[in-house]
NUTOR-161531 format. One line per field, with one value per atom (N, C-alpha, C): residue number from 1; residue in one letter; x, y, z. Coordinates in nm, 2 decimals. Example, Ala and Ser with C-alpha at 12.3 -4.5 7.8 and 13.67 -1.06 7.14 Angstrom:
% NUTOR-161531
num: c(1	1	1	2	2	2);
residu: c(a	a	a	s	s	s);
x: c(1.32	1.23	1.32	1.28	1.37	1.29);
y: c(-0.57	-0.45	-0.33	-0.22	-0.11	0.00);
z: c(0.78	0.78	0.78	0.71	0.71	0.79);
% end
This chain:
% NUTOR-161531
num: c(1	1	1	2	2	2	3	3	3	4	4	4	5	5	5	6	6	6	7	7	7	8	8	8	9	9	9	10	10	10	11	11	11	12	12	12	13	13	13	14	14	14	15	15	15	16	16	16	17	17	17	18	18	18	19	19	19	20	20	20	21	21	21	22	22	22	23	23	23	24	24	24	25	25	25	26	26	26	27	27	27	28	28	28	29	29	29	30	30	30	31	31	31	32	32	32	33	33	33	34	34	34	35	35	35	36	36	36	37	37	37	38	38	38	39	39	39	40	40	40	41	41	41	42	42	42	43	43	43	44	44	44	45	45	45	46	46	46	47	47	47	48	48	48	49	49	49	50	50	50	51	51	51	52	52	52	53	53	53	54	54	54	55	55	55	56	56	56	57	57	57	58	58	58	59	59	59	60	60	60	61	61	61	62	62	62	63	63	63	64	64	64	65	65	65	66	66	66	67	67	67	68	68	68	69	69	69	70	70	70	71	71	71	72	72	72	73	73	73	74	74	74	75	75	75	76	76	76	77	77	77	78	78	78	79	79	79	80	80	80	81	81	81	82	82	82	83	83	83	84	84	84	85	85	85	86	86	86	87	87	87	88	88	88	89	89	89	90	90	90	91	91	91	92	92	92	93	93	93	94	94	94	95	95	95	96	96	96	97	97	97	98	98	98	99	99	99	100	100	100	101	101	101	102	102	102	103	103	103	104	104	104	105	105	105	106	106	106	107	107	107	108	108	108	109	109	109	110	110	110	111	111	111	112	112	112	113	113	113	114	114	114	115	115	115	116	116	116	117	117	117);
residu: c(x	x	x	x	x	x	x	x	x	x	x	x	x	x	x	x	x	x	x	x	x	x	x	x	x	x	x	x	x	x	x	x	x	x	x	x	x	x	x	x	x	x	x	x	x	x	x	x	x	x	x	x	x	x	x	x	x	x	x	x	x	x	x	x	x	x	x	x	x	x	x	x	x	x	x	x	x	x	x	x	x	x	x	x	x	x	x	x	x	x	x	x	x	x	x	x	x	x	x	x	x	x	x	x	x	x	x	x	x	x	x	x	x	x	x	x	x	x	x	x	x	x	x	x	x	x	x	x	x	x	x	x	x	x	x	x	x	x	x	x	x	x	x	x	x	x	x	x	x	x	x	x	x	x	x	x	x	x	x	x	x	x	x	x	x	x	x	x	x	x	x	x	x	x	x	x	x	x	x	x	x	x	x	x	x	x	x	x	x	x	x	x	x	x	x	x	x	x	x	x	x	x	x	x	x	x	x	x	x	x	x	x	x	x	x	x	x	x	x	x	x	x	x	x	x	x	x	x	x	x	x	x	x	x	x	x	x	x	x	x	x	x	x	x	x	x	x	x	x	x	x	x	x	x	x	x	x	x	x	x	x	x	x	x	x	x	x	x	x	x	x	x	x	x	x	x	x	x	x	x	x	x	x	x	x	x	x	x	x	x	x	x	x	x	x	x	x	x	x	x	x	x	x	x	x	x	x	x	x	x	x	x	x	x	x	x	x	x	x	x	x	x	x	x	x	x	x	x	x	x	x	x	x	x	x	x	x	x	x	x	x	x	x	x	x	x	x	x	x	x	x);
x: c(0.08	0.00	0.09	0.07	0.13	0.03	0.10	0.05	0.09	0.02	0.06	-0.06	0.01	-0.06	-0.06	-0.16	-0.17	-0.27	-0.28	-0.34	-0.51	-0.55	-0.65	-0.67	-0.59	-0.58	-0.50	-0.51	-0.40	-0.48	-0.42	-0.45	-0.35	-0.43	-0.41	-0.42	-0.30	-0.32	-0.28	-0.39	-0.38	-0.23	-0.20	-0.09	-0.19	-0.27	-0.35	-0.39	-0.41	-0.47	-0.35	-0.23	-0.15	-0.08	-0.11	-0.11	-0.21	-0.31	-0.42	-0.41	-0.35	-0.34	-0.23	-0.11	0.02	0.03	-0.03	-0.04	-0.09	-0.22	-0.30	-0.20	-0.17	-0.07	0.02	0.10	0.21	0.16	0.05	-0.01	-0.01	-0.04	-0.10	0.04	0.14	0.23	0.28	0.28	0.38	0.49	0.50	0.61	0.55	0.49	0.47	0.41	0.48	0.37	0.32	0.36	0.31	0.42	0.33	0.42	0.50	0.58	0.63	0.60	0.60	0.61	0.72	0.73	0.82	0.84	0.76	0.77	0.69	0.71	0.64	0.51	0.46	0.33	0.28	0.30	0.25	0.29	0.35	0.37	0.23	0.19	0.13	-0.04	-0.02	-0.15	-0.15	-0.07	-0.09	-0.15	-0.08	-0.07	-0.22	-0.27	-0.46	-0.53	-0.52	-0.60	-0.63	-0.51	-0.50	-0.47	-0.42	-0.40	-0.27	-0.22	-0.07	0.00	-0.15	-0.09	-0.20	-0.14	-0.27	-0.23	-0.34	-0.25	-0.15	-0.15	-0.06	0.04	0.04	0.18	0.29	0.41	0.51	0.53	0.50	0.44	0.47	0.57	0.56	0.61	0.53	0.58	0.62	0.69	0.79	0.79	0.73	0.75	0.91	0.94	1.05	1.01	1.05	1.03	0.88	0.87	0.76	0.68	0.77	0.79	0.75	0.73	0.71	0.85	0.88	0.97	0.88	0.90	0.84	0.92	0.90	0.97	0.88	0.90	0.86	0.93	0.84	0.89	0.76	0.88	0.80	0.88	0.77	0.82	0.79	0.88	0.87	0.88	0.84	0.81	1.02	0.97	1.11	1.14	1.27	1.31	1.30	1.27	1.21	1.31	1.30	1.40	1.38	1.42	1.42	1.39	1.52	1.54	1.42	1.37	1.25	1.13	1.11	0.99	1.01	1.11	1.13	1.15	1.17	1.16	1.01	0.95	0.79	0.70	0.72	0.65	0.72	0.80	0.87	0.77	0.80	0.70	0.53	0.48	0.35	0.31	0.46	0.36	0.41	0.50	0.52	0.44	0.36	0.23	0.15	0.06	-0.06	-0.02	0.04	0.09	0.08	0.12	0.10	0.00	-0.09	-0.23	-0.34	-0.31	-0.43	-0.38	-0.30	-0.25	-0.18	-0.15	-0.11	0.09	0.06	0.24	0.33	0.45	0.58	0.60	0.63	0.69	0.88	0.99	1.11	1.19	1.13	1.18	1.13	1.15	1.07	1.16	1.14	1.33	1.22	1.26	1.18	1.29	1.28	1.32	1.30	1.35	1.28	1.37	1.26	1.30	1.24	1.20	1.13	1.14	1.17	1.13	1.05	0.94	0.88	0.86	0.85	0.83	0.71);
y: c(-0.12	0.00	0.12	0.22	0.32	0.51	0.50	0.64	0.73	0.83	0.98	1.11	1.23	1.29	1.45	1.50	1.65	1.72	1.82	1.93	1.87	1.75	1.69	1.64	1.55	1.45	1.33	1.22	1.09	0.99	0.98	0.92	0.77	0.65	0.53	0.45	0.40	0.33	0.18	0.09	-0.05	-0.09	-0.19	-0.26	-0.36	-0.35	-0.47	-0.34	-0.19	-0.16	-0.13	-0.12	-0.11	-0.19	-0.29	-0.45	-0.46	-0.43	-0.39	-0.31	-0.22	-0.08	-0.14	-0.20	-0.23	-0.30	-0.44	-0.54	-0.55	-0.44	-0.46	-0.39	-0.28	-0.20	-0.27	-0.37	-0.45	-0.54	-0.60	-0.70	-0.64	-0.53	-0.47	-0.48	-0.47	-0.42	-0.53	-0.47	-0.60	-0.69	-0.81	-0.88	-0.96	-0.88	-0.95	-1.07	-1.20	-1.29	-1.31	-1.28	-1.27	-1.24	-1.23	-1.19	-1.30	-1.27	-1.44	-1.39	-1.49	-1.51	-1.46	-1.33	-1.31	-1.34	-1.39	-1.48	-1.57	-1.61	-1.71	-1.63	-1.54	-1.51	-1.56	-1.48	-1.46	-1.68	-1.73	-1.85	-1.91	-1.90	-1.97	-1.95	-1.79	-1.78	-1.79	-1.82	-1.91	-2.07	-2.12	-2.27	-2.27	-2.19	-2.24	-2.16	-2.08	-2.01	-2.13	-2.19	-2.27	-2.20	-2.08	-2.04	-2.01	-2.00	-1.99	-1.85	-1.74	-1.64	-1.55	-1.43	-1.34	-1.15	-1.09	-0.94	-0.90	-0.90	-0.85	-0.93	-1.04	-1.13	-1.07	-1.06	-0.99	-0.86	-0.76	-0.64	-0.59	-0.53	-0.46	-0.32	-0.23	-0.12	-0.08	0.02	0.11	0.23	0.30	0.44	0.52	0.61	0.63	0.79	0.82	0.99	1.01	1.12	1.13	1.08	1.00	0.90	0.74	0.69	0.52	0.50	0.36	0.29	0.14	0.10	0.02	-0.12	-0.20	-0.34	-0.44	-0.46	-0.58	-0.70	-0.83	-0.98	-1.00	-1.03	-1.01	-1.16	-1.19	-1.33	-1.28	-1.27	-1.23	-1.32	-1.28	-1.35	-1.37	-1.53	-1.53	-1.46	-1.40	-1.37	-1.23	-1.15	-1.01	-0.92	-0.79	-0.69	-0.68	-0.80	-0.69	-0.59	-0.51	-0.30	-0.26	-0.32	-0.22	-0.22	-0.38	-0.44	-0.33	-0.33	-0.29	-0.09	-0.09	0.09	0.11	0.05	0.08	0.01	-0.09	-0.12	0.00	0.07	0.18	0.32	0.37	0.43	0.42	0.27	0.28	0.28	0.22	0.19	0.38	0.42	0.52	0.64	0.63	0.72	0.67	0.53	0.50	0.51	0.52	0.53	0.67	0.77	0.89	0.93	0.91	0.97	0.89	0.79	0.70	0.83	0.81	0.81	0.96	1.02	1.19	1.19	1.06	1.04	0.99	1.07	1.05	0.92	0.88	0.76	0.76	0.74	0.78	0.66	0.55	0.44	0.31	0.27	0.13	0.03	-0.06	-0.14	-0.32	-0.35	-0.43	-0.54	-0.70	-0.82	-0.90	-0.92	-1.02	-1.17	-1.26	-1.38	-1.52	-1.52	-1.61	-1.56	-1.65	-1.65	-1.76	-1.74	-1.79	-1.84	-1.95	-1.94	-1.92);
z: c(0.00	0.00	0.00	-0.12	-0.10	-0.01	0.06	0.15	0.15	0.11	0.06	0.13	0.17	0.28	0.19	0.18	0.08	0.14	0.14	0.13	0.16	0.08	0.10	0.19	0.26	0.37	0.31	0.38	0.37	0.22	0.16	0.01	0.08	0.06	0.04	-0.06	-0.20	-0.29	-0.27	-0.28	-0.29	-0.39	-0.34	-0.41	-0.58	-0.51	-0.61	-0.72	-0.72	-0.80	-0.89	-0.85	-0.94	-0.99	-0.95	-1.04	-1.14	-1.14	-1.24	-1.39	-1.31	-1.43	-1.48	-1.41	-1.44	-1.56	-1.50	-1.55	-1.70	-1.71	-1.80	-1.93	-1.87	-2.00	-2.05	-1.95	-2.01	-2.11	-2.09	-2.12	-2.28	-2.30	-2.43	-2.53	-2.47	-2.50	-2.62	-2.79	-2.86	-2.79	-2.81	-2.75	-2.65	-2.55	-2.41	-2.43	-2.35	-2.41	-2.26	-2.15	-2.02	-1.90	-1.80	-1.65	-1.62	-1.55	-1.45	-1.32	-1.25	-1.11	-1.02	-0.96	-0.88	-0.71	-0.68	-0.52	-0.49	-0.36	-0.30	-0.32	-0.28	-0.27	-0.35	-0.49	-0.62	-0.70	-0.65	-0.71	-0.63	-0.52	-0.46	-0.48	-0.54	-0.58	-0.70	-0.83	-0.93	-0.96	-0.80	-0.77	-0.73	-0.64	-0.59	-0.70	-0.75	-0.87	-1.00	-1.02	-1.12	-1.21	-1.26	-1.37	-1.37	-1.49	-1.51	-1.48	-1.52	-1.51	-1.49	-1.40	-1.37	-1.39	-1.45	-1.48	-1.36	-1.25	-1.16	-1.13	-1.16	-1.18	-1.21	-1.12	-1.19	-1.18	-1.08	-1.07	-0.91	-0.92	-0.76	-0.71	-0.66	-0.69	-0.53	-0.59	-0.43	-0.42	-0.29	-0.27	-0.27	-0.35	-0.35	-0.35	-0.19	-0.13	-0.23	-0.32	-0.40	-0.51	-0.57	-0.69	-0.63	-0.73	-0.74	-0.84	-0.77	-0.85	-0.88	-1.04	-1.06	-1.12	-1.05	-1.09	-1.18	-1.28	-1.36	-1.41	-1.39	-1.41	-1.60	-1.68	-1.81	-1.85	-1.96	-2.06	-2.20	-2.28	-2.41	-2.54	-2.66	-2.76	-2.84	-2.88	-2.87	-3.04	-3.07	-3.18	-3.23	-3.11	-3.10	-3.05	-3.09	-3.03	-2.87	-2.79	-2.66	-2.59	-2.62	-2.62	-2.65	-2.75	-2.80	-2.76	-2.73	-2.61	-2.48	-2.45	-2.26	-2.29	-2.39	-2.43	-2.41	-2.50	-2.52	-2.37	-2.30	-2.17	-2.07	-2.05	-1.97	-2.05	-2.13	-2.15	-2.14	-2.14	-2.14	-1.98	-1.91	-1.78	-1.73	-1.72	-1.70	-1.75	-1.85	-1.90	-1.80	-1.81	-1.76	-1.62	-1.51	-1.39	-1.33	-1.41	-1.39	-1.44	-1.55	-1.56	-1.44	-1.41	-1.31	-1.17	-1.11	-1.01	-0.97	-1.06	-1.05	-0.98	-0.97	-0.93	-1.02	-0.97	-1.06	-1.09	-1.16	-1.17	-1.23	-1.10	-1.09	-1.19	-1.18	-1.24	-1.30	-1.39	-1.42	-1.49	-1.35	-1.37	-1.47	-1.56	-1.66	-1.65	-1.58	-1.61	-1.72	-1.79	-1.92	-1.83	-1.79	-1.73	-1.84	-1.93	-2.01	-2.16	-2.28	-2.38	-2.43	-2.51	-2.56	-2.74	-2.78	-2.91	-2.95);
% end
C-alpha cells in the first residue's frame, strides 16, 4: 500500500490496483507474451487459482520519497528486439501510472525472465 498525505488529507493506494493498471498495459504491449512469477506469494497464488498467469503477476511497486519505482517480471516473444519491447513497456507503464494516479513515476526497472516461441 502506497501512502501519501496532501493538502487533501491521507490518500491510500492498494498494491492490487497497481497490479491492475500495471499489469494490464504490459499485457497490451507487442512482445509480451506474459508476467512471470516473482515470489512465493504470487507462485502460490498461481498454484490455488490454477491459472498460469494473472495481470498483476510480476508487478511490484515502491515508494521512493515522492515517486514510485516500478519493478517488472516479463516473458517475451522469442526472436524479437528486446530493447525495443522494454523501451515501449517503460513508457507505457510510465504514462498509464502517472495519468491514473497523479504520481511520478522515478523508475521502471523491466526483467525479461522467459522466452517464448
Amino acid at each position: 500500500m502506497i501512502r501519501l498525505e496532501n493538502h487533501l488529507g491521507l490518500i491510500e493506494i492498494e498494491q492490487d490496483y497497481f497490479n491492475e493498471i500495471i499489469g494490464t498495459a504490459v499485457s497490451s504491449c507487442f512482445g509480451v507474451v506474459g508476467m512471470a512469477s516473482t515470489g512465493a506469494k504470487q507462485g502460490l497464488r498461481a498454484l490455488l487459482t490454477k491459472k498460469r498467469s494473472f495481470v498483476g503477476q510480476g508487478v511490484r511497486v515502491i515508494r521512493d520519497g515522492n515517486g514510485l519505482v516500478v519493478d517488472l517480471h516479463i516473458v517475451v516473444s522469442y526472436g524479437l528486439n528486446i530493447s525495443a519491447i522494454v523501451r515501449s513497456i517503460v513508457h507505457k507503464v510510465r504514462y498509464t501510472v502517472e495519468e491514473a494516479t497523479g504520481l511520478e513515476v522515478r523508475k521502471v526497472n523491466v526483467f525479461v525472465d522467459d522466452m517464448k516461441r
